[in-house]
N, C-alpha and C positions, 0 to 999 in steps of 0.2 A: 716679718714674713706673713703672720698668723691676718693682720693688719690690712695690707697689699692683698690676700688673697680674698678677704672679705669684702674691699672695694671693689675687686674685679666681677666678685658676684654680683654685688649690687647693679655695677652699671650693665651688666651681660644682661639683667633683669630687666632696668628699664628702659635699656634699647630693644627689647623684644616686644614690651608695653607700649612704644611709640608707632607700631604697624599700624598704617592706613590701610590695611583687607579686613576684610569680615572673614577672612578663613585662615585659619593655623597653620592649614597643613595643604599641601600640592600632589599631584600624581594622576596616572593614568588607571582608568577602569577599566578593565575587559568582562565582555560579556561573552557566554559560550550563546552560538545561536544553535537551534534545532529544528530539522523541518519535519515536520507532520507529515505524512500523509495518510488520507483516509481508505480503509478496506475495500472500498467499493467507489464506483464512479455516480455520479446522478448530482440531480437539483438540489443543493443546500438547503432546506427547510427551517431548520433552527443552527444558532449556536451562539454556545452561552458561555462565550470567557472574553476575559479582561485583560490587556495587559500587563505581563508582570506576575499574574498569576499560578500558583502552584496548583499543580494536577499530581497526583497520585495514577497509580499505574492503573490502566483499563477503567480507567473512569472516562463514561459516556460523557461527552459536551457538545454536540448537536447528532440533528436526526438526517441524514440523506435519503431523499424519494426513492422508495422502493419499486416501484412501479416498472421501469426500463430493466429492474434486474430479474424482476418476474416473469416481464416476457421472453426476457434470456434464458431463463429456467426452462418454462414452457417450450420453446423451439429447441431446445436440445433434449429437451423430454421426447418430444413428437420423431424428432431425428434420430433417436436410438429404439422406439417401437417401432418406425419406419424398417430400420434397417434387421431388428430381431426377426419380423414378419418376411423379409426377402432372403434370409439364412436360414432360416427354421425349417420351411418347407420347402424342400428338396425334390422331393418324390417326383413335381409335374416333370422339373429337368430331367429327371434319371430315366424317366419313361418316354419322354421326348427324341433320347441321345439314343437308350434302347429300340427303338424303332426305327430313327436312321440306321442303326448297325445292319437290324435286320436287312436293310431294303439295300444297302452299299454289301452285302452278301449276297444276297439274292442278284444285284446285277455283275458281281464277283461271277459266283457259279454257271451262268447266262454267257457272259463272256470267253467263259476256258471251252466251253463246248460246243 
């Protein structure tokens, strides 16, 4: 028995030794993919990775033109002093309104008599 089981080793052995592949072993990969995107929209100006390679969290790897986001800054900068300066000052309206009242009374009073 002891005999029988040692030649069975042997030959299981060097029929594994007779493989024409260069590889042991078989199977499927999976990759997780991940998509990126960047905080901001504009011209790509640099970026500096590789395939394959590892990033660590809030690590910068290229720079986007800032340019198109500044002038976006700017017009909505301009668009809310705009609109401060047409709320703020009240008074010409309230004096404008007060002055039809007067004169929509005055041909009020005109009218009854």
């Amino acid at each position: 028995m002891k005999k029988t089981t040692t030649i069975l080793t042997l030959v299981f052995f060097i029929s594994c030794n007779n493989s024409k592949n260069d590889f042991d072993a078989t199977g499927t990969f999976e990759a997780v993919e991940t998509i990126i995107s960047a905080e901001a929209n504009g011209k790509i100006l640099e970026f500096n990775v590789e395939e394959g390679q590892q990033l660590s969290k809030d690590s910068m790897v290229g720079y986007i033109d800032p340019v198109n986001i500044g002038l976006q800054k700017e017009q909505v900068i301009s668009s809310i002093t705009s609109l401060q300066s047409k709320t703020q000052d009240v008074a010409p309206q309230v004096k404008l309104l007060q002055s039809q009242l007067t004169v929509q009374k005055s041909q009020l009073q005109n009218l009854q008599h």
